[in-house]
C-alpha positions, 0 to 999 in steps of 0.5 A: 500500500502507498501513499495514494491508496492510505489517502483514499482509504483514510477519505473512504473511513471518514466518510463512512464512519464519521458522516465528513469529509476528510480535505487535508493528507495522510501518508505513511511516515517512516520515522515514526517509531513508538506510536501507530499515527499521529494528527498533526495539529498545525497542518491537520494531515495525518501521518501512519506508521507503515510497519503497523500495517506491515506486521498487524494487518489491515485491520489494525491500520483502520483502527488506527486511522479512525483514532486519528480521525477522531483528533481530526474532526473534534479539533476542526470542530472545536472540541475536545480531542485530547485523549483526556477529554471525554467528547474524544472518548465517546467519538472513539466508542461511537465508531469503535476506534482503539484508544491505543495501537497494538504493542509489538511483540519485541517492545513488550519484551523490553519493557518488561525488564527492568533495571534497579540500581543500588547505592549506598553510602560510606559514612551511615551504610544507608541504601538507595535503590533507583530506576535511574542512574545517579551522579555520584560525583554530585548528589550525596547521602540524604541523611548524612551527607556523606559519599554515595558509592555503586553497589550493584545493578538488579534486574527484574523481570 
């Protein structure tokens, strides 16, 4: 599939599903990663993820199409398209959109492992346990000031 027929589909969903016309572009980009499509706010064009396509199928691209026309048609409308606002969630029903794209199977297995970094300090012995890491060479101990030190690194599935 290329640009010219992600156009027309997106033409073609939005005129069955939502009783409007779509005017402005859709096309597939490349540089998206994390996300399925994107509304563009500034232009009202719409951007699609083509791997989406590629690995869910068809189906999974008409629900991300009708997710992004649901930002599409609420904002020319003048209202709320956030995913916060509870218009957009009731439009999102209404045409049985997906409120998020399906994950990929190798981003699910990254986000399961997770890392724990342990610290602790010279003086007192406390512990500190992070997500993140620390500069140890500017932060110190909380409770006595003293010199914090890498103990270990845990993972956790």
């Amino acid at each position: 599939m290329g640009d010219l027929e992600l156009q027309r589909l997106v033409e073609k969903i939005s005129i069955d599903a939502f009783g409007k016309p779509f005017k402005h572009k859709a096309f597939f980009n490349p540089r998206l990663r994390s996300t399925g499509g994107r509304y563009l706010l500034g232009t009202h064009n719409i951007e699609i993820n083509k791997k989406y396509f590629d690995h869910f199928g068809e189906q999974e691209l008409i629900g991300i199409i009708k997710h992004e026309l649901c930002h599409y048609h609420l904002h020319l409308e003048g209202k709320g398209y956030q995913h916060r606002d509870i218009e957009f969630k009731t439009l999102l029903k209404k045409v049985g959109a997906p409120r998020f794209c399906s994950p990929f199977p190798e981003s699910v297995s990254k986000r399961k492992t997770k890392k724990i970094l342990v610290y602790k300090c010279i003086s007192c012995n406390l512990q500190y346990n992070r997500k993140r890491s620390i500069d140890t060479n500017r932060y110190v101990c909380g409770k006595c000031r003293g010199k914090l030190v890498k103990v270990k690194d845990i993972d956790i599935e």
